[in-house]
DRENTORKOL-3810 file (N, C-alpha, C; in nm, 4 decimals):
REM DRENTORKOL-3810
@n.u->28.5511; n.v->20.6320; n.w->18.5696; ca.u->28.6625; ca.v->20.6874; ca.w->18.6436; c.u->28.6270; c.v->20.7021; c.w->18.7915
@n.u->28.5254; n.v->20.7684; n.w->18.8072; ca.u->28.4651; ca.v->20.7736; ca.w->18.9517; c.u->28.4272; c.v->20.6365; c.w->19.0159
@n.u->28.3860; n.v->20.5855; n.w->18.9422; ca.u->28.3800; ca.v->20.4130; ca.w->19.0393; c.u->28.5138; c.v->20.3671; c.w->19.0577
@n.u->28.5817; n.v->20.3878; n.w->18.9409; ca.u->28.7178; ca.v->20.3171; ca.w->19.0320; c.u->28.7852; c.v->20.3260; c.w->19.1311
@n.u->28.7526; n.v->20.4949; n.w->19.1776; ca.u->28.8275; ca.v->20.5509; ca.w->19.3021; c.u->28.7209; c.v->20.4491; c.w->19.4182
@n.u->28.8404; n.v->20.4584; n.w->19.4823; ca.u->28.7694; ca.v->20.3388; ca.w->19.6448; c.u->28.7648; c.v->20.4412; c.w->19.7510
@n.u->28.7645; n.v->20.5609; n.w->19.7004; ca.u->28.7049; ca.v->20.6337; ca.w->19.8628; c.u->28.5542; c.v->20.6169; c.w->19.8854
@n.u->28.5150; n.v->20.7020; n.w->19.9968; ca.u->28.3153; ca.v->20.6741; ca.w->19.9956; c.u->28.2912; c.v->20.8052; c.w->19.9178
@n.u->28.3390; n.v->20.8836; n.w->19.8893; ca.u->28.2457; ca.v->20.9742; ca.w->19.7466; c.u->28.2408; c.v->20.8887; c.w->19.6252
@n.u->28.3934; n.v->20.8833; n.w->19.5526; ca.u->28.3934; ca.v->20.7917; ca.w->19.4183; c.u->28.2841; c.v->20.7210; c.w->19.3933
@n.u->28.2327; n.v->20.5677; n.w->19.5647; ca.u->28.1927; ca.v->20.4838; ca.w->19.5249; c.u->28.0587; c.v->20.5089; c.w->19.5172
@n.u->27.9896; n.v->20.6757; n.w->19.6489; ca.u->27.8583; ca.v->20.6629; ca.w->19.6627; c.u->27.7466; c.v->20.7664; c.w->19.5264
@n.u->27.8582; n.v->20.8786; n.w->19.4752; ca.u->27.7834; ca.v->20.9857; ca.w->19.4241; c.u->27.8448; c.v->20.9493; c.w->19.2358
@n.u->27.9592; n.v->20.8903; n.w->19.1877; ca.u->27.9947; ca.v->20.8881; ca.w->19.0873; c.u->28.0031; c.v->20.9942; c.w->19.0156
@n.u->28.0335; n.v->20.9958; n.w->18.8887; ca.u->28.0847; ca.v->21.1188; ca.w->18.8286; c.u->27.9841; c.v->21.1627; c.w->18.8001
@n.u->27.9954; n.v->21.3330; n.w->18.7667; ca.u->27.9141; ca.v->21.4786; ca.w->18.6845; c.u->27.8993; c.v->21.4516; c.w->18.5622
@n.u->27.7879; n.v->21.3911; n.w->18.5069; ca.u->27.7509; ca.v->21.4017; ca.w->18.3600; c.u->27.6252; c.v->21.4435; c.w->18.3667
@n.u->27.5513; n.v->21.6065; n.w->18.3445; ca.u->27.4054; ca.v->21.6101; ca.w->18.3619; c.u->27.3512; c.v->21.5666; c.w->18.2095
@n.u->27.4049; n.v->21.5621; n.w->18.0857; ca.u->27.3669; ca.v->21.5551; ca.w->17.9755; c.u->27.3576; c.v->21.4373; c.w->17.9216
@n.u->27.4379; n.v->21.3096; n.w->18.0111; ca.u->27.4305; ca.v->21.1879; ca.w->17.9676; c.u->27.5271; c.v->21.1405; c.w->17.8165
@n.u->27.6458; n.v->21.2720; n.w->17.8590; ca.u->27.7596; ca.v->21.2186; ca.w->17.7183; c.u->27.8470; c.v->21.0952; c.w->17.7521
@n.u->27.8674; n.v->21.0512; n.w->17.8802; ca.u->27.9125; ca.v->20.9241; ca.w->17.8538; c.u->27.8818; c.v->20.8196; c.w->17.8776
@n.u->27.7539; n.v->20.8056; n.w->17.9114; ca.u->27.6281; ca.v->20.7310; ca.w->17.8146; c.u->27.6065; c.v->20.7357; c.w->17.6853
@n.u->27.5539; n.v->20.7889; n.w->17.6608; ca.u->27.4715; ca.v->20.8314; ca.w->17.5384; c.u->27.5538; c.v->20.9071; c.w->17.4038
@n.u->27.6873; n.v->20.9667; n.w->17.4574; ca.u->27.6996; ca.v->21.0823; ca.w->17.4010; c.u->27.8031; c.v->20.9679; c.w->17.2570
@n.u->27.7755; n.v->21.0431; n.w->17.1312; ca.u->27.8832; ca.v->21.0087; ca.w->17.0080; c.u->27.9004; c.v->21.1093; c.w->16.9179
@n.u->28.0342; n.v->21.1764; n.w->16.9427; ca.u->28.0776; ca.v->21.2851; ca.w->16.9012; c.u->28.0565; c.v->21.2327; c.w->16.7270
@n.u->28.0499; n.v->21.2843; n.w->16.5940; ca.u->28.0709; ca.v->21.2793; ca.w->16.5196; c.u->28.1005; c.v->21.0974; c.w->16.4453
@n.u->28.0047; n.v->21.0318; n.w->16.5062; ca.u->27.9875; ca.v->20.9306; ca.w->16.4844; c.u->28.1385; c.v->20.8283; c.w->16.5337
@n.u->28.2089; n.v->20.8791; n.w->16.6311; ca.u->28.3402; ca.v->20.7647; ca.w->16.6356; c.u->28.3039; c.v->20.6616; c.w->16.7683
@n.u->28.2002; n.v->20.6758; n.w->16.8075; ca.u->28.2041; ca.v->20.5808; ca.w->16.9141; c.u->28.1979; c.v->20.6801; c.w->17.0898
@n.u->28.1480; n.v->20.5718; n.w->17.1514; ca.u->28.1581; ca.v->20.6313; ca.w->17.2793; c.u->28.2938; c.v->20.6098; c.w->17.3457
@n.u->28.3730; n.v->20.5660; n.w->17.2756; ca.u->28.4962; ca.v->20.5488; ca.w->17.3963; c.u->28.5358; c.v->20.6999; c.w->17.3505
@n.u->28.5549; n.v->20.7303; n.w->17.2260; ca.u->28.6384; ca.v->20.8128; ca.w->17.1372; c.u->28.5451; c.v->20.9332; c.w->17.2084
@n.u->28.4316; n.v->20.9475; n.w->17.1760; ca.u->28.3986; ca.v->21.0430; ca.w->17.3010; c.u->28.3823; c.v->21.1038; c.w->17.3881
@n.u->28.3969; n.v->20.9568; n.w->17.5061; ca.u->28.4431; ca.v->21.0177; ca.w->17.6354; c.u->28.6204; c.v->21.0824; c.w->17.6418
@n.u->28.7034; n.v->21.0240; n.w->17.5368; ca.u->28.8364; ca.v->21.0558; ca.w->17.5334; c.u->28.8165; c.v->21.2470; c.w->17.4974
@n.u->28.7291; n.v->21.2548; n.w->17.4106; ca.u->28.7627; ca.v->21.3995; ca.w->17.3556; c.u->28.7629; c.v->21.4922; c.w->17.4787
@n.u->28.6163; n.v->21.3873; n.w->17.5294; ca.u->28.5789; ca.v->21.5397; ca.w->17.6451; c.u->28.6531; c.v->21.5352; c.w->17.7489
@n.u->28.7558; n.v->21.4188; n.w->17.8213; ca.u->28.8561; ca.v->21.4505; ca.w->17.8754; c.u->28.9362; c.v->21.5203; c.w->17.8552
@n.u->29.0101; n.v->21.4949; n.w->17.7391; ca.u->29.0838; ca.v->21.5495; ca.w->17.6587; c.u->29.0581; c.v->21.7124; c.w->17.6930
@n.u->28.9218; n.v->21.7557; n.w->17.6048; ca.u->28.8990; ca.v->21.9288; ca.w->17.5941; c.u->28.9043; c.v->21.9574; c.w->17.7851
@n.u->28.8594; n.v->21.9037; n.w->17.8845; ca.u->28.8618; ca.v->21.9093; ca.w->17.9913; c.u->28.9645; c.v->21.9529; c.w->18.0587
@n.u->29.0843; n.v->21.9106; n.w->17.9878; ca.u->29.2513; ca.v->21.8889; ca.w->18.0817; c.u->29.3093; c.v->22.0158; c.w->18.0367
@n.u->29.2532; n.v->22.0213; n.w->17.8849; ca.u->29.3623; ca.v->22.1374; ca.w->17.8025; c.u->29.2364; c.v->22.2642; c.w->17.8541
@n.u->29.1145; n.v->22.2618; n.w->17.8686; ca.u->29.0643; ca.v->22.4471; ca.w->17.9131; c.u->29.1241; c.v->22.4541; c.w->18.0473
@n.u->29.1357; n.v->22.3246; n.w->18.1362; ca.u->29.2166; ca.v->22.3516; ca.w->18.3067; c.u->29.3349; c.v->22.4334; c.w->18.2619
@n.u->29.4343; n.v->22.3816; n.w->18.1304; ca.u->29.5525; ca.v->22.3890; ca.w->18.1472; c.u->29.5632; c.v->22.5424; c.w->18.1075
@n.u->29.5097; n.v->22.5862; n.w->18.0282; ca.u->29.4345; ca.v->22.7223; ca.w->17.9674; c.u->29.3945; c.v->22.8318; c.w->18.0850
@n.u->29.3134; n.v->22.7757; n.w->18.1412; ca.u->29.2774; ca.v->22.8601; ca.w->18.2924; c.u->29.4112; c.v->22.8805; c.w->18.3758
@n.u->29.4840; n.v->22.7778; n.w->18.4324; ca.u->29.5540; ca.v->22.7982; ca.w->18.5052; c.u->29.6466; c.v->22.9221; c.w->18.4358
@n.u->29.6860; n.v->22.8700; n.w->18.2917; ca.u->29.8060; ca.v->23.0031; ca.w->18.2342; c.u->29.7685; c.v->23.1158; c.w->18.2305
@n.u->29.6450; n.v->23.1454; n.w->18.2293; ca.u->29.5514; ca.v->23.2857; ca.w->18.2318; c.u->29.5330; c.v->23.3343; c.w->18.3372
@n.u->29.5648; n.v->23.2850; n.w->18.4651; ca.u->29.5593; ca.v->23.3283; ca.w->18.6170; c.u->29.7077; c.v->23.3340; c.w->18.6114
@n.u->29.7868; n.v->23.2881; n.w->18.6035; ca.u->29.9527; ca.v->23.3033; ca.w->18.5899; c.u->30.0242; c.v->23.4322; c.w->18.5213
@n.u->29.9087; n.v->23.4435; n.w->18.3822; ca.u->29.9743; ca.v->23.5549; ca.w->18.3414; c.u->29.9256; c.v->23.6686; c.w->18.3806
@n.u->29.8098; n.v->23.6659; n.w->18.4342; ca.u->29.7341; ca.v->23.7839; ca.w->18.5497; c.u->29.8364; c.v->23.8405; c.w->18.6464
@n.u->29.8375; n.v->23.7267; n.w->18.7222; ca.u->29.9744; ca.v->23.7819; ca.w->18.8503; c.u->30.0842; c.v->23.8095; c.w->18.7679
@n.u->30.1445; n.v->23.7717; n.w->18.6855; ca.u->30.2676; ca.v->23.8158; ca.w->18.6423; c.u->30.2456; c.v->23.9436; c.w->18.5901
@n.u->30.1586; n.v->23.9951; n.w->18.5341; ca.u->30.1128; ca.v->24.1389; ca.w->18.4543; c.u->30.1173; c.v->24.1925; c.w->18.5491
@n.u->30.0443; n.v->24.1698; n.w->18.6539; ca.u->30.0438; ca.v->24.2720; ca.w->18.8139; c.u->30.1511; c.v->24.2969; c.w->18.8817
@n.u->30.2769; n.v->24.2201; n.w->18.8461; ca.u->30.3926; ca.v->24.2997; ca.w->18.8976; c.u->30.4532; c.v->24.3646; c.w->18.8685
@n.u->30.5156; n.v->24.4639; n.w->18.9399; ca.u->30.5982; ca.v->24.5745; ca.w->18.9367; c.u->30.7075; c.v->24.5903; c.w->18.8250
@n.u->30.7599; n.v->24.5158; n.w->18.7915; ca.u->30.8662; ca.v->24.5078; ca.w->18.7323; c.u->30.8097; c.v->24.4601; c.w->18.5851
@n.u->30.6526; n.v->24.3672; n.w->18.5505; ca.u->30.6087; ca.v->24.3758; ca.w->18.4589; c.u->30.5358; c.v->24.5219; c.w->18.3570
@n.u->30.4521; n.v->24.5756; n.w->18.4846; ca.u->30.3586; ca.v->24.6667; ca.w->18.4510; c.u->30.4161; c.v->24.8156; c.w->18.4977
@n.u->30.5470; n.v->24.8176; n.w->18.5380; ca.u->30.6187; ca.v->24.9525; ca.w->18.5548; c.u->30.6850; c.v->25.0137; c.w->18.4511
@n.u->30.7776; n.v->25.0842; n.w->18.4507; ca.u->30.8520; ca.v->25.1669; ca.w->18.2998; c.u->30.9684; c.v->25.0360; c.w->18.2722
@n.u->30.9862; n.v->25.0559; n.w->18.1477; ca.u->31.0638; ca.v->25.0078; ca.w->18.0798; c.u->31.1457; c.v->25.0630; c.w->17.9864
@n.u->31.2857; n.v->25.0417; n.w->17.9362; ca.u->31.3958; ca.v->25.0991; ca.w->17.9407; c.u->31.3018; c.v->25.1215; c.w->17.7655
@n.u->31.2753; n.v->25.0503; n.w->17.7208; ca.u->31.2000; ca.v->24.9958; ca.w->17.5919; c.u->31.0517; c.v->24.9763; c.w->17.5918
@n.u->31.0055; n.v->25.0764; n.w->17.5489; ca.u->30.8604; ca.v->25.0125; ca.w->17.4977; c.u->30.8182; c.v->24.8685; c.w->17.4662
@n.u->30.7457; n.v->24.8499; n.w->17.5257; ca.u->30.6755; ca.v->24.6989; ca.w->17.4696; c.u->30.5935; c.v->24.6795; c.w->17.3532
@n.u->30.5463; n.v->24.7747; n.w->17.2928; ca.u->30.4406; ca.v->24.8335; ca.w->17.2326; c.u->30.4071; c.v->25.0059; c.w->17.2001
@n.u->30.3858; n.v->25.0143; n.w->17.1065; ca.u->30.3387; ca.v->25.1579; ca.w->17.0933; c.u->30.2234; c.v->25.1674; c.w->17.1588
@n.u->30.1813; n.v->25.2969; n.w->17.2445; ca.u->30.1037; ca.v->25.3387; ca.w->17.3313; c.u->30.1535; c.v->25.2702; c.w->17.5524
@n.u->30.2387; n.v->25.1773; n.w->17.5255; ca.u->30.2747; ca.v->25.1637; ca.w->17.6036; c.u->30.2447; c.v->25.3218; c.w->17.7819
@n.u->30.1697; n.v->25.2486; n.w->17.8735; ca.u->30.1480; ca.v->25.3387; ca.w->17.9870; c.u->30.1994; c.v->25.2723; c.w->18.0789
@n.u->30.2313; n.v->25.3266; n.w->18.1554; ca.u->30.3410; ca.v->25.2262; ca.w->18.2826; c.u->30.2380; c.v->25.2567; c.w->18.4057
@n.u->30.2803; n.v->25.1073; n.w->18.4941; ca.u->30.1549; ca.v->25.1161; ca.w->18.6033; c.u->30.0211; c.v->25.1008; c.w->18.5956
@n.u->29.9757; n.v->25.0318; n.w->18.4746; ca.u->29.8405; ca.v->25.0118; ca.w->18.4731; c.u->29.7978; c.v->24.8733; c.w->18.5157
@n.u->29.7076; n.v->24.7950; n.w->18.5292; ca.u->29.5968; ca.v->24.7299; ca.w->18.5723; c.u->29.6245; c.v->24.6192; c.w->18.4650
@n.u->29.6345; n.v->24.4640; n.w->18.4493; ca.u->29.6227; ca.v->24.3815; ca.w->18.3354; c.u->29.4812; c.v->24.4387; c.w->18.2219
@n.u->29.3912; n.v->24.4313; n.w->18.3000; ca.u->29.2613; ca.v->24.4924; ca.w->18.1986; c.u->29.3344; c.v->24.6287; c.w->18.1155
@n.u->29.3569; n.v->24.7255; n.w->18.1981; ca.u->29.3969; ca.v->24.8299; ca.w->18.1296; c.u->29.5494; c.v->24.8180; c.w->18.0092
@n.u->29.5930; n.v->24.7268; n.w->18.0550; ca.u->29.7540; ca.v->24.6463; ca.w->17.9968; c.u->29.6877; c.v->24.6200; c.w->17.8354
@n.u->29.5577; n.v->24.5377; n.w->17.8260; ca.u->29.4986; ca.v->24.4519; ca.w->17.7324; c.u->29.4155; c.v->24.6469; c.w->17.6337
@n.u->29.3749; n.v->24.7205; n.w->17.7053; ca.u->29.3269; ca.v->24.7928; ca.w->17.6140; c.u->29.3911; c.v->24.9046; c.w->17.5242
@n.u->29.5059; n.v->24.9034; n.w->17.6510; ca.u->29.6127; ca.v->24.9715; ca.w->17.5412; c.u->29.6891; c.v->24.9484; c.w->17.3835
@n.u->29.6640; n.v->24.8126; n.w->17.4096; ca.u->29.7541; ca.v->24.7226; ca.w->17.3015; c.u->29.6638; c.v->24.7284; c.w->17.2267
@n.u->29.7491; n.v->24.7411; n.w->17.0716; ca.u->29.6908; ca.v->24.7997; ca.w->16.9440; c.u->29.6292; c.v->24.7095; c.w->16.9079
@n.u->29.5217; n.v->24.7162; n.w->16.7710; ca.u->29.4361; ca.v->24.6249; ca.w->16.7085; c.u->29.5020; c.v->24.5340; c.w->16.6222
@n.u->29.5997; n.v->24.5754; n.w->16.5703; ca.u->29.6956; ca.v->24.4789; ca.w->16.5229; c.u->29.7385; c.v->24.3572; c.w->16.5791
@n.u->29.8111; n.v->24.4559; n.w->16.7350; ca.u->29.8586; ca.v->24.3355; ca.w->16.8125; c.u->29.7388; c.v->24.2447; c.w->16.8980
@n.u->29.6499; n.v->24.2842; n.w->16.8944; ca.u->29.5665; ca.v->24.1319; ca.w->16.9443; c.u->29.4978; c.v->24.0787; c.w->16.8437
@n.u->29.5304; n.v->24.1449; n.w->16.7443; ca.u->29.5045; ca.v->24.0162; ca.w->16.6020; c.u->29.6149; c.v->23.9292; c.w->16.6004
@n.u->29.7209; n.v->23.9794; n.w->16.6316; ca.u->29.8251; ca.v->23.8443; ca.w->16.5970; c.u->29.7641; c.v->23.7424; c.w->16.7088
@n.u->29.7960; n.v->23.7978; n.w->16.8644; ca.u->29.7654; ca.v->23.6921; ca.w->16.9479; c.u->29.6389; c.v->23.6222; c.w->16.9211
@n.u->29.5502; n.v->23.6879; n.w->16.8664; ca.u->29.4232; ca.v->23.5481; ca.w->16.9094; c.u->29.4531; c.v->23.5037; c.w->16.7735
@n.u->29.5620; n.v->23.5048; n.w->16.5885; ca.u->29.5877; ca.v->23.4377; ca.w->16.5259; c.u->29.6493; c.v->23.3241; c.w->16.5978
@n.u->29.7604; n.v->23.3466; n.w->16.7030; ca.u->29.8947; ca.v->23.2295; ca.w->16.6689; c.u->29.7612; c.v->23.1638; c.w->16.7819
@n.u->29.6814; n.v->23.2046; n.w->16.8620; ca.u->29.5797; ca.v->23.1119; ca.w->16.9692; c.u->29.4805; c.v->23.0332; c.w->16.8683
@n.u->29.4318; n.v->23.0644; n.w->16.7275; ca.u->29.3820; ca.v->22.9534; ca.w->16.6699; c.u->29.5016; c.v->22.8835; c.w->16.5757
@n.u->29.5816; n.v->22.9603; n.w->16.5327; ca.u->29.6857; ca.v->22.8407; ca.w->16.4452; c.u->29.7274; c.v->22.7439; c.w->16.6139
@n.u->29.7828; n.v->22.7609; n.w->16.7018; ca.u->29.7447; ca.v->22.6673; ca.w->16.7834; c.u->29.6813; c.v->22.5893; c.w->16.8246
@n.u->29.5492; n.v->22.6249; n.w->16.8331; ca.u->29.4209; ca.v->22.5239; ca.w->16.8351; c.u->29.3870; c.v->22.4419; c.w->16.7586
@n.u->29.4140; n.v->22.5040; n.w->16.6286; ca.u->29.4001; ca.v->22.3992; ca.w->16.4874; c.u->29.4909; c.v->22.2701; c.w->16.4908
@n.u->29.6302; n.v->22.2873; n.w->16.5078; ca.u->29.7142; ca.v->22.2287; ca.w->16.5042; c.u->29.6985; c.v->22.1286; c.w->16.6559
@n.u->29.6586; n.v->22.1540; n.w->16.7465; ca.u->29.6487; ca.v->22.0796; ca.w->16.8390; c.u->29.4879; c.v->21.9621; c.w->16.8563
@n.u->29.4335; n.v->21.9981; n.w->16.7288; ca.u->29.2750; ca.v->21.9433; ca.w->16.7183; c.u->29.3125; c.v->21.8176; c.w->16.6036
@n.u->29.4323; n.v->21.8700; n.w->16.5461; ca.u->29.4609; ca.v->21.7504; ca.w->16.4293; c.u->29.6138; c.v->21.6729; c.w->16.5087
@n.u->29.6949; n.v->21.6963; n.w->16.5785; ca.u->29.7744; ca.v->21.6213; ca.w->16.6419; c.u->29.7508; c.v->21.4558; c.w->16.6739
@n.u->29.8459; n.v->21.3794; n.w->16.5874; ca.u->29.8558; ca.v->21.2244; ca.w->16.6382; c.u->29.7192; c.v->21.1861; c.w->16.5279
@n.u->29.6723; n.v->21.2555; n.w->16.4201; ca.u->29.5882; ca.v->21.1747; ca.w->16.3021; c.u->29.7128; c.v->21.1890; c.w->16.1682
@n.u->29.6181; n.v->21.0606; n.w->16.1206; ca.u->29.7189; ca.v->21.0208; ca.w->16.0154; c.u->29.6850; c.v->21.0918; c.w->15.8245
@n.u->29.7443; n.v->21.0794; n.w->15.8127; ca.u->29.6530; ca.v->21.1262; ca.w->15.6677; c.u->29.5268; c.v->21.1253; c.w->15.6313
@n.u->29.4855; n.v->20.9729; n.w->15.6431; ca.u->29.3349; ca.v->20.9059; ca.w->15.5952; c.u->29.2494; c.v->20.9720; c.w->15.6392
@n.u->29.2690; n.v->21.0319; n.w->15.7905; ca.u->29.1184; ca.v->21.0890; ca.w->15.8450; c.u->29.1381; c.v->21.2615; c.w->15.8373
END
């Protein structure tokens, strides 16, 4: 990927691999193409992951998120707190669901576009 770009970084320094995975690297025996695909792949979706996790930061930090509400959001609900403080209020229940539907997501997005056979 980095050689193809025609600027003078692309052509002089090439890409970040200190471990030698796309060389060397074969995930679970499918080959090196299928390899370098995964780790793009996992690459694009933790960016895409990061970015929504800085998004929902600022959005928690506003006023109209983290102020009173006509309705509880939650039992224990405190108005005006901090995202950190937002996350410790919320019951043990409720961040069992979220980090459930975050691996039934993950699961489902690790088997996406295979066919039966594999």
């Amino acid at each position: 990927l980095a050689e193809s770009n025609g600027d003078f970084l692309g052509k002089s320094i090439g890409y970040w691999d200190p471990f030698k995975l796309g060389e060397e690297g074969d995930f679970w025996g499918l080959g090196n193409e299928a390899t370098i695909g995964y780790l793009r792949h996992a690459e694009i979706k933790h960016g895409r992951v990061a970015m929504a996790a800085f998004l929902g930061y600022c959005v928690q930090s506003l006023p109209i998120v983290s102020g009173p509400h006509v309705f509880d959001p939650y039992r224990g609900y405190v108005a005006g707190v901090t995202p950190q403080e937002q996350w410790d209020n919320i019951p043990l229940w409720g961040k069992l669901q979220i980090f459930t539907l975050i691996g039934m997501l993950e699961s489902y997005g690790e088997g996406a576009g295979m066919d039966e056979s594999e």
